[in-house]
C-alpha positions, 0 to 999 in steps of 0.5 A: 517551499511547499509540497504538495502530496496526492494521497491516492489508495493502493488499489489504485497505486501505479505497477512497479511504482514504490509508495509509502503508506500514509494512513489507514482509512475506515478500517476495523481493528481486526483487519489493522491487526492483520495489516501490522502483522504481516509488516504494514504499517504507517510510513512503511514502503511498498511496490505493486507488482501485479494486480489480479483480473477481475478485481482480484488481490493486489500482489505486494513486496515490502521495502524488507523483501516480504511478498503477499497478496492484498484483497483489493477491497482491503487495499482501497482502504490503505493511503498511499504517497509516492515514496521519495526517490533516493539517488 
């Protein structure tokens, strides 16, 4: 059997839609430091709960309950996979 997986950036990931970080595209050390510090890694499951006007940040909940906001640039650079639904 084969799947097929669409990797699409977080900028552009669907409101309320859960996703699973697959990589990190292009990013400087500094700013993958930054990402694992608040709890984005590899393989880690997040929603999109709203999206700021005028490209402004993407505001974000972790699978563990954590809340930021993510600058949109910064967020165009994070693949993401829809994350399996669990029944």
């Amino acid at each position: 059997m084969i799947f097929l997986v669409t990797l699409s950036s977080l900028a552009n990931a669907a409101l309320g839609m859960q996703f699973r970080i697959a990589s990190f595209v292009g990013l400087e050390a500094d700013a993958t430091a930054w990402l694992g510090a608040v709890g984005l890694h590899e393989g880690e499951e997040l929603v999109v709960l709203r999206r700021a006007a005028l490209g402004g940040p993407l505001h974000v909940r972790t699978a563990s309950g954590g809340e930021f906001a993510i600058a949109r640039e910064l967020a165009s650079s994070i693949a993401c996979v829809p994350a399996p639904v669990v029944p």
